[in-house]
N, C-alpha and C positions, 0 to 999 in steps of 0.2 A: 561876254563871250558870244562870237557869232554863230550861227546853229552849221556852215559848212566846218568853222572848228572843231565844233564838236563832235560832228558826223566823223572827222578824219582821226580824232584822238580816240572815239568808241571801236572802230573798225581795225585801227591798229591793236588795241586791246584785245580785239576780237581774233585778229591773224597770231596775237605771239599766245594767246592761251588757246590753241585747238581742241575739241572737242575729243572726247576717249570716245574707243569702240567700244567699252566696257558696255552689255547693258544687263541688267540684273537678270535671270531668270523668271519666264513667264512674266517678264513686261508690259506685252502687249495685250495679255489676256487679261493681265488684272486692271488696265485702262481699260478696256472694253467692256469686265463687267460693270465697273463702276459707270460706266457711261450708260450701261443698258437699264442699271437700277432707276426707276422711275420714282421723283420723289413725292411722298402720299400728299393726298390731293385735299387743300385744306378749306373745309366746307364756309370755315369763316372771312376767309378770305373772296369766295367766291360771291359769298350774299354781301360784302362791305362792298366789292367792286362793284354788283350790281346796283346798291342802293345810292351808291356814288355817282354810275349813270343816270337813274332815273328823278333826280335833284333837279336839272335843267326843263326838260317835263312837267314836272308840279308846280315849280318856279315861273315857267309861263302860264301853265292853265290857271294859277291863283292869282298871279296880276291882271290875267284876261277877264276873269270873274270880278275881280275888285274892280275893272274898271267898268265893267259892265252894270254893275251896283250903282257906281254912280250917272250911269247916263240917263237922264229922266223920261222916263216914258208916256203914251200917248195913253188919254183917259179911257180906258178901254169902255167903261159904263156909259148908257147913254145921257144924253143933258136931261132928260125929264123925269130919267129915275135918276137919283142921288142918295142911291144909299150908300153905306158904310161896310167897305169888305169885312171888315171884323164883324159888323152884327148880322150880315149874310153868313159869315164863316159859323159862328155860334148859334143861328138859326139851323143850319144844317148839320151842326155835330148835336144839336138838341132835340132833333126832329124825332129821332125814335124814342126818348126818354116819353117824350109827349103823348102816346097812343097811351089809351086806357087800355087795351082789349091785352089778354094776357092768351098768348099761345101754347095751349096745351091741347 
């Protein structure tokens, strides 16, 4: 069926069934309360929508770091010391274990 067909067979339908004057009592008030009613405000809906935004955010800052991970960096140490960040790191988390003298 062509949609001008069908435009022409709705519209006749539309002219032989006219609309009543009738309208119920306080009609219009009781759409307009209902429209005024605001529907309560659902907290879980509002933290899913935002955690739903902030997906795209995390999503690139975690691939920027992951690729960052892999890009090899330049020997910060100089060529004539050659030591090992790990026994420099454990040197210095050990540093105070080391003092004899007790503070009192």
């Amino acid at each position: 069926m062509k949609i001008e067909e069908l435009r022409a067979k709705l519209l006749a339908a539309a002219r032989a069934n006219p609309p009543g004057d009738h309208v119920p009592l306080a009609f219009e008030r009781r759409v307009l309360a209902h429209l005024a009613v605001k529907p309560p405000v659902e907290l879980a809906a509002l933290w899913a929508r935002a955690l739903w935004r902030a997906t795209v955010p995390c999503v690139a800052i975690t691939v920027l770091l992951g690729v960052f991970s892999f890009i090899p960096t330049r020997n910060i140490m100089n060529s004539t010391n050659e030591e090992d960040l790990s026994q420099t790191f454990e040197q210095t988390l050990l540093a105070s274990s080391d003092q004899q003298e007790e503070i009192w």
